[in-house]
DSSP file (Angstrom, degrees, kcal/mol; ACC not computed):
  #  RESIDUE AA STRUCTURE BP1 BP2  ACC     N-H-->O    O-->H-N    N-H-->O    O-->H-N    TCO  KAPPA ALPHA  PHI   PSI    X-CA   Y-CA   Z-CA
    1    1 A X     >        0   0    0      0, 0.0     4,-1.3     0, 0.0     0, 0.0   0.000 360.0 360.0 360.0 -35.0    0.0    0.0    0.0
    2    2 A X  H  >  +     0   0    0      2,-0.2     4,-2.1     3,-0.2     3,-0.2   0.883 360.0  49.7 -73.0 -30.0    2.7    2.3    1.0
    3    3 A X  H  > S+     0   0    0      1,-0.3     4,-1.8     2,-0.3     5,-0.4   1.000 107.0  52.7 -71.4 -73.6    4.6    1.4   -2.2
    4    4 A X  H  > S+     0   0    0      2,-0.3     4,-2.6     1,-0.2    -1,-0.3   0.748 114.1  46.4 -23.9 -53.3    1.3    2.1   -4.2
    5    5 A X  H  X S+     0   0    0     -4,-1.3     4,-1.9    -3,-0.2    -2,-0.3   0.924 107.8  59.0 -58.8 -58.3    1.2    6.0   -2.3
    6    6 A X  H  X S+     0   0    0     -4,-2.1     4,-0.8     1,-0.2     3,-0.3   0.775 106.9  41.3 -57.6 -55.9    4.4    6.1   -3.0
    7    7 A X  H  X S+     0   0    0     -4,-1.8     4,-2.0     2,-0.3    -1,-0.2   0.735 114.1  48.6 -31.9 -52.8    3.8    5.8   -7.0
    8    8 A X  H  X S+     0   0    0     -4,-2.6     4,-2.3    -5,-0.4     5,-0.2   0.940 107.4  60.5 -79.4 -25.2    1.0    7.8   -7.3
    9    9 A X  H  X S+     0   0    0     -4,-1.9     4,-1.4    -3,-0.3    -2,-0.3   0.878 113.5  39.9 -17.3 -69.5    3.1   10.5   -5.2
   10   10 A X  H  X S+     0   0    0     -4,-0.8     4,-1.1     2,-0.2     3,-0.5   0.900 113.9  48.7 -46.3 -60.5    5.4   10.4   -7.7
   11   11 A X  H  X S+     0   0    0     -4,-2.0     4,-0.7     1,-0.3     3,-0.4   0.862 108.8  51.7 -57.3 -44.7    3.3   10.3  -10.4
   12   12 A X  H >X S+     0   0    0     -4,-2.3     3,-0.6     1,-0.2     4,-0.5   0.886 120.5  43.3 -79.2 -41.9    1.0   13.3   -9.1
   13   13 A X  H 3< S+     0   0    0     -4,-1.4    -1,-0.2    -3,-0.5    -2,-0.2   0.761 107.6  54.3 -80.7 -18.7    4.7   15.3   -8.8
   14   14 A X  H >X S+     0   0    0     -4,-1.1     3,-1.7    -3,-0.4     4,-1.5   0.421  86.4  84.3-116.6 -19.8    6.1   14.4  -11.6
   15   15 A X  H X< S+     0   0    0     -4,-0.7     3,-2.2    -3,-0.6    -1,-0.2   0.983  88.5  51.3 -53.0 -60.1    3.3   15.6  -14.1
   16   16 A X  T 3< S+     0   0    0     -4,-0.5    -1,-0.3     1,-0.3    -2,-0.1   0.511 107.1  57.2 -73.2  -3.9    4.1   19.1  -14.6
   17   17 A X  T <4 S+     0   0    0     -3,-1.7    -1,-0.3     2,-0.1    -2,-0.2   0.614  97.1  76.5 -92.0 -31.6    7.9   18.0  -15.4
   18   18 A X  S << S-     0   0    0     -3,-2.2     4,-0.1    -4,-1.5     2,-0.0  -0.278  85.0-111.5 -82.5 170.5    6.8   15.9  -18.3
   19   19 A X        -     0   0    0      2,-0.2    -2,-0.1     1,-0.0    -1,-0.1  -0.187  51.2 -81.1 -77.8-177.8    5.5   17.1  -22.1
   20   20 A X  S    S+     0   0    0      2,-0.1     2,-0.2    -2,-0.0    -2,-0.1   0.599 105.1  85.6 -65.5 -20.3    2.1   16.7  -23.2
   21   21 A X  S    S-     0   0    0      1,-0.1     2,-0.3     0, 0.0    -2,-0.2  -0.555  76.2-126.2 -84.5 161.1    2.3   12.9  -24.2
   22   22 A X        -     0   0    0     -2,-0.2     2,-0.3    -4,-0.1    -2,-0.1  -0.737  21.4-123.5-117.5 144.1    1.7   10.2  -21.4
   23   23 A X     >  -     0   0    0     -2,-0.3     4,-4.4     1,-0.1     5,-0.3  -0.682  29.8-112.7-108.3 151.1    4.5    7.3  -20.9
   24   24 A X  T  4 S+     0   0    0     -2,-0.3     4,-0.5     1,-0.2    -1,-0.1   0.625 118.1  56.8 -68.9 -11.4    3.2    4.0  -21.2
   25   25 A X  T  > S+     0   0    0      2,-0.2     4,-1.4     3,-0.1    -1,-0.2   0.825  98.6  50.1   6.2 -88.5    4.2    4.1  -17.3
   26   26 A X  H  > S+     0   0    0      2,-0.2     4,-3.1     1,-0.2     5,-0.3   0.882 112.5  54.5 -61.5 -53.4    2.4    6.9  -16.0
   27   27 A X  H  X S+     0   0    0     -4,-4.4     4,-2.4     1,-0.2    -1,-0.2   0.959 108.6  47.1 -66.2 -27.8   -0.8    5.1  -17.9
   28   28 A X  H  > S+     0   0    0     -4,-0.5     4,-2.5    -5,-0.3    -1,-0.2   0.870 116.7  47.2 -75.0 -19.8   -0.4    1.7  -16.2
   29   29 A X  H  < S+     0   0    0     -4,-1.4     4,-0.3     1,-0.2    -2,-0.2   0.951 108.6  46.6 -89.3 -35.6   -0.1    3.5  -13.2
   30   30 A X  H >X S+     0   0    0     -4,-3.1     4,-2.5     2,-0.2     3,-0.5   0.841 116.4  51.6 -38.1 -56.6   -2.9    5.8  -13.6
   31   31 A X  H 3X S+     0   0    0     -4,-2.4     4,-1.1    -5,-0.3     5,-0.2   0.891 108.3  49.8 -16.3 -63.0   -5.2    2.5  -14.7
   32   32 A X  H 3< S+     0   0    0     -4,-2.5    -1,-0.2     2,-0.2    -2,-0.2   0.662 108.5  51.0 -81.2 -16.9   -4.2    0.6  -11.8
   33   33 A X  H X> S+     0   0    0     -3,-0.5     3,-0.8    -4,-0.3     4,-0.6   0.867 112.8  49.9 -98.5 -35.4   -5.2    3.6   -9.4
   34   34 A X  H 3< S+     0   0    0     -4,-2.5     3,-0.4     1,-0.2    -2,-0.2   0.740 108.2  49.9 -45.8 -28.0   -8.6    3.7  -11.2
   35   35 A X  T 3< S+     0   0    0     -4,-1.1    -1,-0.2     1,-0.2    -2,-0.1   0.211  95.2  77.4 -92.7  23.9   -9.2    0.0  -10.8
   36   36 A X  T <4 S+     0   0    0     -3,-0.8    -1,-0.2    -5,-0.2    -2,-0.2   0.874  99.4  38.5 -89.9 -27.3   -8.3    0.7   -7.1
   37   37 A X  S  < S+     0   0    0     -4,-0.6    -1,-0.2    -3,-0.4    -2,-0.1   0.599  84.6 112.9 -92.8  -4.6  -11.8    2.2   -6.5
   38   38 A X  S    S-     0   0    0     25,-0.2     2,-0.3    -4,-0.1    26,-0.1  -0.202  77.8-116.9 -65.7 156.7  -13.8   -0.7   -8.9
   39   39 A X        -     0   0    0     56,-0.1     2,-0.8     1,-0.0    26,-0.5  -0.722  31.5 -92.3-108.8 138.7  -15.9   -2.8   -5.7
   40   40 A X        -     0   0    0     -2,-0.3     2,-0.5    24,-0.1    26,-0.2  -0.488  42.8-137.7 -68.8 123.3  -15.1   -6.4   -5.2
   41   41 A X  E     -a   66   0A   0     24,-1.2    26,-5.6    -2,-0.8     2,-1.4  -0.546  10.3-148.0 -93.9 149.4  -17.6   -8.3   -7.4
   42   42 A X  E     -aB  67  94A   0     52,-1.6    52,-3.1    -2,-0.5     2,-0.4  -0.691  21.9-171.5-107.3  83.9  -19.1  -11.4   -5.5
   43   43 A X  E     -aB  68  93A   0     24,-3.8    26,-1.3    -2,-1.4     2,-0.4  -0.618  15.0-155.3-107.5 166.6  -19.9  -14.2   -8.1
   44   44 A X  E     +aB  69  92A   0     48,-0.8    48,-2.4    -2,-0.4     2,-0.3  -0.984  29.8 144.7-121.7 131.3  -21.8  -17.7   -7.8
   45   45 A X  E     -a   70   0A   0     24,-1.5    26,-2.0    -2,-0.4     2,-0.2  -0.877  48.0-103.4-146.2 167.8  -21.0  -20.3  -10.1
   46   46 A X        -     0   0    0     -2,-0.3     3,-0.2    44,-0.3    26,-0.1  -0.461  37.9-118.1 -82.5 172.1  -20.8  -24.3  -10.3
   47   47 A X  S    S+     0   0    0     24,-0.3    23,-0.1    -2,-0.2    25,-0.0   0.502 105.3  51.4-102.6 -13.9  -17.2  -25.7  -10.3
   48   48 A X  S    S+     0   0    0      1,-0.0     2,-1.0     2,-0.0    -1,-0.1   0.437  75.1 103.2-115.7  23.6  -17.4  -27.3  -13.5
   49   49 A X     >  -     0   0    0     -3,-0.2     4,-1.3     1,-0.1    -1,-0.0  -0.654  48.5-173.9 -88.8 112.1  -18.6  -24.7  -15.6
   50   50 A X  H  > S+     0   0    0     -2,-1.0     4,-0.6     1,-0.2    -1,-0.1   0.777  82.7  60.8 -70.3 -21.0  -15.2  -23.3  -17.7
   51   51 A X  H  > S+     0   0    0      2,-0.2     4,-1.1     1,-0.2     3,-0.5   0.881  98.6  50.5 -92.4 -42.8  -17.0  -20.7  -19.1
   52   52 A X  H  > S+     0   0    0      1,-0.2     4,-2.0     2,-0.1    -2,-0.2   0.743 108.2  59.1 -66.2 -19.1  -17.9  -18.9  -15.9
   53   53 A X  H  < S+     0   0    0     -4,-1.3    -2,-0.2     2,-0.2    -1,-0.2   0.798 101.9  51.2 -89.3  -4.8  -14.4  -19.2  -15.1
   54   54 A X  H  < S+     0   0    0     -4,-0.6     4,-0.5    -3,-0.5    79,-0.3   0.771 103.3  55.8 -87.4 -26.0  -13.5  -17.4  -17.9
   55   55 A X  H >X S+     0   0    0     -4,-1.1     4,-1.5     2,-0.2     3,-1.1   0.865 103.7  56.2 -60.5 -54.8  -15.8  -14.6  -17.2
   56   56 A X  H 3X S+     0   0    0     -4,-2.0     4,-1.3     1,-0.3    -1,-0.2   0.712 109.0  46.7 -84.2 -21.7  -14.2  -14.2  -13.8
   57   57 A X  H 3> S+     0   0    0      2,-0.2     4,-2.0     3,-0.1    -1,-0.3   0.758 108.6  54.1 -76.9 -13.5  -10.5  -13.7  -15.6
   58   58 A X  H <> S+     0   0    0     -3,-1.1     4,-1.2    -4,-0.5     5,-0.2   0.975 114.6  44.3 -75.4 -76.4  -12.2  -11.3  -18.0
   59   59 A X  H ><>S+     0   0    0     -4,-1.5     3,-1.3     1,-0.3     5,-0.6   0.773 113.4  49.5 -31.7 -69.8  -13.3   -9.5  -14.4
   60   60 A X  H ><5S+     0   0    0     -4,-1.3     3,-2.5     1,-0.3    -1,-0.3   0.816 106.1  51.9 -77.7 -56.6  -10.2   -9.9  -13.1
   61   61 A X  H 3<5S+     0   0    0     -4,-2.0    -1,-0.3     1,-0.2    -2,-0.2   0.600 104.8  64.3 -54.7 -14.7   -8.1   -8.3  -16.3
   62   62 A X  T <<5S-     0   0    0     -3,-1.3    -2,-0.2    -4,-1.2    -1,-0.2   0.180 127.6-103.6 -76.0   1.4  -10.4   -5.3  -16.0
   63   63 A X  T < 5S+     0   0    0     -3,-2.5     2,-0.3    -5,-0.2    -3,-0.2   0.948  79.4 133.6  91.5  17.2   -9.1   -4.7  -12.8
   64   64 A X      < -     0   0    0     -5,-0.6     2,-0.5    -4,-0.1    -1,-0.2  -0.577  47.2-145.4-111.5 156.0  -12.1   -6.1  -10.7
   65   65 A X        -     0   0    0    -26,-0.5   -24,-1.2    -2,-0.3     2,-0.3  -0.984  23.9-159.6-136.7 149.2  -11.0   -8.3   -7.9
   66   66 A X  E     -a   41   0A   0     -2,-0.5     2,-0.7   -26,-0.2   -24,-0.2  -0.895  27.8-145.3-139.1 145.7  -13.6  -11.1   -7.4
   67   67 A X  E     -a   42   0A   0    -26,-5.6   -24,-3.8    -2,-0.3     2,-0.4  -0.957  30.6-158.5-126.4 109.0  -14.4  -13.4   -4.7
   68   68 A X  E     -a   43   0A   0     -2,-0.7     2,-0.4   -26,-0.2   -24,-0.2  -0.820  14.8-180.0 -99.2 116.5  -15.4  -16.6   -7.0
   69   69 A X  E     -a   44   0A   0    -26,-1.3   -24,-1.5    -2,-0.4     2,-0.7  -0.988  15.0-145.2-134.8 134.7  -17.6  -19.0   -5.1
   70   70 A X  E     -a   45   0A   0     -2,-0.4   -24,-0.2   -26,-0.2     2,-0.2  -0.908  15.2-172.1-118.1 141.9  -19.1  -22.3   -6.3
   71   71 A X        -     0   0    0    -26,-2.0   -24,-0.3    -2,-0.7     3,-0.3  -0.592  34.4-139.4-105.3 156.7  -22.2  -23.6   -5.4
   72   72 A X  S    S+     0   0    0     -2,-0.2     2,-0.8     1,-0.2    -1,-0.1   0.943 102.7  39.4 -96.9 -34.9  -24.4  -27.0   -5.9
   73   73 A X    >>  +     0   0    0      1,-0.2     4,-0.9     2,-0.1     3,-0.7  -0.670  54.4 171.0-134.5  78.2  -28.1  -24.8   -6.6
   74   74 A X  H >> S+     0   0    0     -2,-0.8     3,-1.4    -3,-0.3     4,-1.1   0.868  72.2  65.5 -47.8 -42.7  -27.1  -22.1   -8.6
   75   75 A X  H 3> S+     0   0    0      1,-0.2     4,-2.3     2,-0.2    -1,-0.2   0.863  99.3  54.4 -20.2 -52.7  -31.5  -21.4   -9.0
   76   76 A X  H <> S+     0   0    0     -3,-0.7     4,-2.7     2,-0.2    -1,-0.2   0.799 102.1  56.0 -73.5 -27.6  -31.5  -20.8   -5.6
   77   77 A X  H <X S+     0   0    0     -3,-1.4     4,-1.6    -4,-0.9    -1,-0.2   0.983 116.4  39.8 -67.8 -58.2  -28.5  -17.7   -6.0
   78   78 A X  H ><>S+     0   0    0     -4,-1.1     5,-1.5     2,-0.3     3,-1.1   0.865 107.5  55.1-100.3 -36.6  -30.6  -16.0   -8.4
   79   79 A X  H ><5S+     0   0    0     -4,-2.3     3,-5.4     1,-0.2    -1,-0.2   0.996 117.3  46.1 -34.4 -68.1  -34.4  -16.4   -7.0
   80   80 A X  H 3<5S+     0   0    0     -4,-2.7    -2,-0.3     1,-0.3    -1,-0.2   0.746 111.9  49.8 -68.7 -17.7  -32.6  -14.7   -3.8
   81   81 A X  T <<5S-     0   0    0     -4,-1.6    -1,-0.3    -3,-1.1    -2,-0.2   0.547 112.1-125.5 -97.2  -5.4  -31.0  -12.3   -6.2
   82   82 A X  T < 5 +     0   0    0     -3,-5.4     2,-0.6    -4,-0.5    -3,-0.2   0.652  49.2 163.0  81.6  10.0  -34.5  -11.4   -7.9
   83   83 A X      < -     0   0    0     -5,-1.5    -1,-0.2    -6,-0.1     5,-0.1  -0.480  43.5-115.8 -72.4 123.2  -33.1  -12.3  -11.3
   84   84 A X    >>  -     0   0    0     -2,-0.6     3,-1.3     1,-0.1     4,-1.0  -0.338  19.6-126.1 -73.0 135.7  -36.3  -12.8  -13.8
   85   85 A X  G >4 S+     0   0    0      1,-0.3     3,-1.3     2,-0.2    -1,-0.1   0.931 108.7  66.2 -64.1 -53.1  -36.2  -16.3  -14.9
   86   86 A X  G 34 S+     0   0    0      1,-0.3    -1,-0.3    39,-0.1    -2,-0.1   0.784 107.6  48.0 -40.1 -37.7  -36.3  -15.0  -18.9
   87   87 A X  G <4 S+     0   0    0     -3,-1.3    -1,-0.3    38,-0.1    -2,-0.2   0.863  79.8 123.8 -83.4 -27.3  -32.5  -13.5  -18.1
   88   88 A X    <<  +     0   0    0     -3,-1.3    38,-1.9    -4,-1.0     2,-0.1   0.362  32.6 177.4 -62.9 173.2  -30.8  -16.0  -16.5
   89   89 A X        -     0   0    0     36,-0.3    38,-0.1     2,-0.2    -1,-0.1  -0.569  58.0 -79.9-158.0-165.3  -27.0  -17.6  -17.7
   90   90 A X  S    S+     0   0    0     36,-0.4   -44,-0.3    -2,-0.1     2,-0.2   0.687 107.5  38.3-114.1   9.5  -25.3  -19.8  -16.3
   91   91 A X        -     0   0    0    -46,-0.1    11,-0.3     2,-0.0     2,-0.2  -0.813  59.6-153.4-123.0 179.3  -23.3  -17.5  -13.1
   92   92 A X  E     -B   44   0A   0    -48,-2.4   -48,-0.8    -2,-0.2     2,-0.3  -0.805  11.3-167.8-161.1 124.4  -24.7  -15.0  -11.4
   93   93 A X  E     -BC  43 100A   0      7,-0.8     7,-2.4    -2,-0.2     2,-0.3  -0.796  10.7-140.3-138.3 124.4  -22.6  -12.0   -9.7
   94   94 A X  E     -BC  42  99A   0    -52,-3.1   -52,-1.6    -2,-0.3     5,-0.3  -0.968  17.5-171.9-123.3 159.3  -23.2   -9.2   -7.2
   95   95 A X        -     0   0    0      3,-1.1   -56,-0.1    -2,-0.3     4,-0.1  -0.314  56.3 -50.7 -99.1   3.2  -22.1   -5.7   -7.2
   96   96 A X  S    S-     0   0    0      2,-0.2     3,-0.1   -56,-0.1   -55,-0.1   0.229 129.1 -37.7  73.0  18.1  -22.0   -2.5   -5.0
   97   97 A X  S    S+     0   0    0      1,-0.8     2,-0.2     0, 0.0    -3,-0.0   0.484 124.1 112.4 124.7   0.7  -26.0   -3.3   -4.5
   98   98 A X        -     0   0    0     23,-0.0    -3,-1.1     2,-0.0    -1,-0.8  -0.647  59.6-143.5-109.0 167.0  -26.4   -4.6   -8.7
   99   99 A X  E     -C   94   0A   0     -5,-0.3    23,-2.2    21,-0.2     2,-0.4  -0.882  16.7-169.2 -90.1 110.3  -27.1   -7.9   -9.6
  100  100 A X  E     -C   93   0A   0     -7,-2.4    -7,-0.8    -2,-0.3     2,-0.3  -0.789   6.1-159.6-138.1  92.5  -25.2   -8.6  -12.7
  101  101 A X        -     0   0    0     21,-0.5    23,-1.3    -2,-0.4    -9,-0.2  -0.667  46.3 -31.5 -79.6 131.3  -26.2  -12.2  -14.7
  102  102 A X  S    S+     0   0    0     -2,-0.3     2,-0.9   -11,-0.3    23,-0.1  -0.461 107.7   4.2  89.7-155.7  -24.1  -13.7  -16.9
  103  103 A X  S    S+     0   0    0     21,-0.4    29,-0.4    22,-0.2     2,-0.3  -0.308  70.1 167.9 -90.4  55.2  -21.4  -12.9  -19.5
  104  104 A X        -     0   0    0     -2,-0.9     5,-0.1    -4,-0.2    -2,-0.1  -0.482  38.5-121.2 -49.1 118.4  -21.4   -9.3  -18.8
  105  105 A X        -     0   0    0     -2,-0.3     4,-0.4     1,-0.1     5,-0.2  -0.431  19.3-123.7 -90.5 155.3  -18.5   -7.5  -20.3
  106  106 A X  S >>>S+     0   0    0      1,-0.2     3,-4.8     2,-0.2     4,-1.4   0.967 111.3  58.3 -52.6 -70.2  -16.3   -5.6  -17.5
  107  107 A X  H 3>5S+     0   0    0      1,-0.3     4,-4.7     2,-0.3     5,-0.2   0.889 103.9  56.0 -19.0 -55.2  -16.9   -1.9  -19.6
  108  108 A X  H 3>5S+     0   0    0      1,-0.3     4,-1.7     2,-0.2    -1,-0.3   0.756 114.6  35.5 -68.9 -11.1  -20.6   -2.6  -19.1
  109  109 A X  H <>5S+     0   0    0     -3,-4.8     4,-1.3    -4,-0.4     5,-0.5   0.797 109.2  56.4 -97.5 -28.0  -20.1   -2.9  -15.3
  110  110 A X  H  X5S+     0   0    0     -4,-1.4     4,-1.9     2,-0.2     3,-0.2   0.901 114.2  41.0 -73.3 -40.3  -17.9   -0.6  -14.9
  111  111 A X  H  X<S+     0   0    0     -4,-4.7     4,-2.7    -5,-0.5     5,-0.3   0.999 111.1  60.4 -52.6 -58.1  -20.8    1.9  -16.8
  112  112 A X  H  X S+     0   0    0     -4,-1.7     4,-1.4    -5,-0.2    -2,-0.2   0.736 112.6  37.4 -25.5 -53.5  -23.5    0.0  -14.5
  113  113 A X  H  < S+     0   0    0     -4,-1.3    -1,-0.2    -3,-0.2    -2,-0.2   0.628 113.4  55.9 -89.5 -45.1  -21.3    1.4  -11.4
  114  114 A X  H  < S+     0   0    0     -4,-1.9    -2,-0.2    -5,-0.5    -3,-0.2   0.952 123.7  25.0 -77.3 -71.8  -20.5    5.0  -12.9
  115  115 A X  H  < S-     0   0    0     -4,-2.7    -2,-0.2    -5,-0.2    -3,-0.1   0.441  83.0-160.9 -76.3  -2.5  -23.9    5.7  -13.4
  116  116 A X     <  -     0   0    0     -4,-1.4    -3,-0.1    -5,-0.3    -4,-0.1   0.544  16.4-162.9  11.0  64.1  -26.0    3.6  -10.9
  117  117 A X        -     0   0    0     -5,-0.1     2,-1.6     1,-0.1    -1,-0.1  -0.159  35.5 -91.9 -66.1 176.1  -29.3    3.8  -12.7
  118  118 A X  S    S+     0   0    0     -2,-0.0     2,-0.2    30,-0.0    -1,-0.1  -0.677  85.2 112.2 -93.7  85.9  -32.3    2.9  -10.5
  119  119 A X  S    S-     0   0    0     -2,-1.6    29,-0.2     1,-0.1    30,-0.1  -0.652  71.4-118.5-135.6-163.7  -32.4   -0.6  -11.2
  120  120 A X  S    S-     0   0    0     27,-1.0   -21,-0.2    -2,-0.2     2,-0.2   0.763  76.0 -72.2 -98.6 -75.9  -32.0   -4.5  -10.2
  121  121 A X        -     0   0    0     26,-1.6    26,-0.5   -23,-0.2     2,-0.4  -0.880  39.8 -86.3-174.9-173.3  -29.4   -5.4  -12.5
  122  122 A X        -     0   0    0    -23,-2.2   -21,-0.5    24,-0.2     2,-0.4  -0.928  32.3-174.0-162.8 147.6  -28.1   -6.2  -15.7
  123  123 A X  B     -D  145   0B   0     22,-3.2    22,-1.2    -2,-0.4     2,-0.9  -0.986  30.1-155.0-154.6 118.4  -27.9   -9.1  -17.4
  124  124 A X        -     0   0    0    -23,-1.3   -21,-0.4    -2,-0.4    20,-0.1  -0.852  41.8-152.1 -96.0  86.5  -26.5  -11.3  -20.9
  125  125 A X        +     0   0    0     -2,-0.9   -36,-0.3    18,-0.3     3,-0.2  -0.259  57.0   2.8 -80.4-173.4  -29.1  -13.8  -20.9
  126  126 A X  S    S-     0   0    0    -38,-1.9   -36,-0.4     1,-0.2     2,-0.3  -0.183 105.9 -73.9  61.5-128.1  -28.2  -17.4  -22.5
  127  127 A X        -     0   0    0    -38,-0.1    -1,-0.2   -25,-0.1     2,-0.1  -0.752  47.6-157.9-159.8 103.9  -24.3  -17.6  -23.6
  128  128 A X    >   -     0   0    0     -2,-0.3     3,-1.0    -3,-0.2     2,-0.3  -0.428  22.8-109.0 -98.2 177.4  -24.2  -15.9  -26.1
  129  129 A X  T 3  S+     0   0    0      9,-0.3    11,-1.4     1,-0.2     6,-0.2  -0.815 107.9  35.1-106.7 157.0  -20.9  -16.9  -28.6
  130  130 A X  T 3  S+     0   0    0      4,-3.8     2,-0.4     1,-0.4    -1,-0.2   0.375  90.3 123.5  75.0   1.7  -18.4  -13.5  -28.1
  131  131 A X  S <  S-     0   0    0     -3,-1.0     3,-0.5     3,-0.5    -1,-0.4  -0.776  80.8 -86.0 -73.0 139.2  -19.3  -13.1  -24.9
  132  132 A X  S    S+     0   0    0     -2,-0.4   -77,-0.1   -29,-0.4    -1,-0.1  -0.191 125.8  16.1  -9.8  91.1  -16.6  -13.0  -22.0
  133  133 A X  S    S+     0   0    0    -79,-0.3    -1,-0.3    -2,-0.1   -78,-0.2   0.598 121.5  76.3  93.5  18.1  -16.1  -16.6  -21.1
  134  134 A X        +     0   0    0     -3,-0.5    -4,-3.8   -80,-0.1    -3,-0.5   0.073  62.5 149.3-148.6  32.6  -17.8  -17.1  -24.3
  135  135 A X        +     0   0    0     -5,-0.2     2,-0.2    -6,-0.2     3,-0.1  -0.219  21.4 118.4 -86.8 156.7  -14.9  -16.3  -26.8
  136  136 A X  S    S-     0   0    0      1,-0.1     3,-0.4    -7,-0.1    -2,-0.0  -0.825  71.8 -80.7 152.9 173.8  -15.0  -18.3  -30.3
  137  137 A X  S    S+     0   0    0      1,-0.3     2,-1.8    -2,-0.2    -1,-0.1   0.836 115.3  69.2 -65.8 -41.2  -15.2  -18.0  -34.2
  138  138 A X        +     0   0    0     -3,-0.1     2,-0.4     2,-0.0    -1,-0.3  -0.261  67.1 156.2-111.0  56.5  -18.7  -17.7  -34.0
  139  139 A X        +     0   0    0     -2,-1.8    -9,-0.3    -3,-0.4     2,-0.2  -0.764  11.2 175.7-101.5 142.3  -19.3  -14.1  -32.3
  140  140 A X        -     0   0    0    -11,-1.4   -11,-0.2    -2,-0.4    22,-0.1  -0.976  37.2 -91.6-146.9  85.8  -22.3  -12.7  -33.0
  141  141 A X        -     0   0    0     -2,-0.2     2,-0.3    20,-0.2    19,-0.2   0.395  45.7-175.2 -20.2 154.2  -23.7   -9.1  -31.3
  142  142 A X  E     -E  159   0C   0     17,-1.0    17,-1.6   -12,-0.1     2,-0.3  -0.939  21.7-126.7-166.2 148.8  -25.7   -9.4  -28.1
  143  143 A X  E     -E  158   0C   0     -2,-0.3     2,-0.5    15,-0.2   -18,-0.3  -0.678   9.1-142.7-109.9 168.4  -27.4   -7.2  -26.3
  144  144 A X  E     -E  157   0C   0     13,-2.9    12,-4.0    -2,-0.3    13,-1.0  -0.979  30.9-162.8-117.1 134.3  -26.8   -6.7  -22.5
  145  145 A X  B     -D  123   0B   0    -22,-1.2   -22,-3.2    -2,-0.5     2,-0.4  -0.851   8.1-145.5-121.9 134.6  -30.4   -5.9  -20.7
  146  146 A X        -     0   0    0     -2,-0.3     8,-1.0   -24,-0.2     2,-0.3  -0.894  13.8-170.5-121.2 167.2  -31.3   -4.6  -17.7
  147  147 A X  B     -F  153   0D   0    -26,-0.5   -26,-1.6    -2,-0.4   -27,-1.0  -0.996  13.3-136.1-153.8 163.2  -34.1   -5.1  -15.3
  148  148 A X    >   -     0   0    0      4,-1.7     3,-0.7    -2,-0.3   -29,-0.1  -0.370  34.9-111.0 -94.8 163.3  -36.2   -4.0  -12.1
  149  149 A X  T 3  S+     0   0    0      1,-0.2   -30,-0.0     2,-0.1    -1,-0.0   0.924 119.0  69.5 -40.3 -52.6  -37.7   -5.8   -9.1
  150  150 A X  T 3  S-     0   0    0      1,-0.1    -1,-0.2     2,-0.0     3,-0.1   0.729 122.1-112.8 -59.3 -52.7  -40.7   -4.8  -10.7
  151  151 A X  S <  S+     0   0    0     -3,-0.7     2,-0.5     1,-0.4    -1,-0.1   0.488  72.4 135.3 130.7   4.8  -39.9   -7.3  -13.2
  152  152 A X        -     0   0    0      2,-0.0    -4,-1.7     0, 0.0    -1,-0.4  -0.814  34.1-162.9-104.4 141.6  -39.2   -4.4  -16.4
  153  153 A X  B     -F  147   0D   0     -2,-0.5    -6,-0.2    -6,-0.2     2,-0.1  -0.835   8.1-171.4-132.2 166.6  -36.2   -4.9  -18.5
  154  154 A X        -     0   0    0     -8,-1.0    -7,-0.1    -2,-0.3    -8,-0.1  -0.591  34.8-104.8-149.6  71.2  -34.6   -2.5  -20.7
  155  155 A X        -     0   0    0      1,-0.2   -10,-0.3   -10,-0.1     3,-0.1   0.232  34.7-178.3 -46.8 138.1  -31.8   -3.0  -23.2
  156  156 A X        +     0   0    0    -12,-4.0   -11,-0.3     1,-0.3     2,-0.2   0.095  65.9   0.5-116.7  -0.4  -28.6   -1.4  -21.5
  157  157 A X  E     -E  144   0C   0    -13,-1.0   -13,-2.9     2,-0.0     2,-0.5  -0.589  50.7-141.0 162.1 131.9  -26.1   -1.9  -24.4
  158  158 A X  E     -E  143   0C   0    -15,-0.2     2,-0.3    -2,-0.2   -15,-0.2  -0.875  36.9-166.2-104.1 147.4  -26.0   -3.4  -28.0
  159  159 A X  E     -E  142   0C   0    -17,-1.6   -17,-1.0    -2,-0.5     2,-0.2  -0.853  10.2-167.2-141.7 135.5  -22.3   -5.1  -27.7
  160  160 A X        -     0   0    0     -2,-0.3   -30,-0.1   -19,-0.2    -2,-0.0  -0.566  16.1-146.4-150.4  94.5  -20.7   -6.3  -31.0
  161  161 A X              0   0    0     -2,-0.2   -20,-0.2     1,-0.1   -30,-0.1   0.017 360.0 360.0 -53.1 150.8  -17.6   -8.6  -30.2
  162  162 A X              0   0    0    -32,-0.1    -1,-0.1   -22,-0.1   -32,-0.0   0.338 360.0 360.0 -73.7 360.0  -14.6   -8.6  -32.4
């Protein structure tokens, strides 16, 4: 931590010395002090699903730190989490107070969390192929959706994988 003070110390003193371009340095270091405020996301999964475990290294390279938990009745995670049966995936993650099902891409929580509309959650329903944990030839746009307790969902982001 001190080390970490120390760096951005530096960093913070050292601006006004430098030109206008940013050293590839100065940007990791800036990153890494932005993902310092990102909230530990809290996921539920089974233990032999590979694809949620890919999702939670996706998380993890965005700078999330995640507390990855597997479960035998994943149903039960997401009834208690109020996720509408029509969204569901196969994990199921919570947030600073969101719900977030599925192959969610990190950008889209990270929005979810910068702007903390008045919602439930948000949610990738099925697996879709190009999702996070869902990488392959066959990636296809997908939308990410959000919905209330109330039970109203709302597309939150048209996503078009590379």
């Amino acid at each position: 931590m001190r080390r970490l003070f120390a760096l951005s110390l530096l960093s913070v003193l050292t601006l006004g010395c430098q030109g206008a371009e940013a050293s590839p340095e100065r940007a990791a270091l800036s990153a890494a002090s932005a993902n310092q405020d990102l909230p530990t996301v809290l996921v539920y999964k089974t233990a032999s699903c590979l694809c949620c475990n890919g999702w939670v290294e996706h998380l993890k390279a965005a700078g999330f730190t995640v507390d990855a938990r597997d479960v035998r009745d994943i149903m039960s995670v997401k009834r208690d989490g109020g996720v509408p049966v029509a969204m569901s995936s196969c994990h199921t993650a919570f947030v600073d107070g969101y719900v977030v099902e599925g192959h969610v891409p990190a950008d889209q929580v990270k929005r979810l969390l910068a702007e903390r509309p008045d919602i439930a959650g948000i949610a990738v329903p099925g697996m879709p192929m190009g999702s996070p944990g869902m990488e392959g030839r066959n990636a296809a746009p997908y939308q990410v959706l959000s919905f209330t307790r109330d039970g109203e969902t709302a597309v939150f982001a048209d996503v078009h994988p590379r």
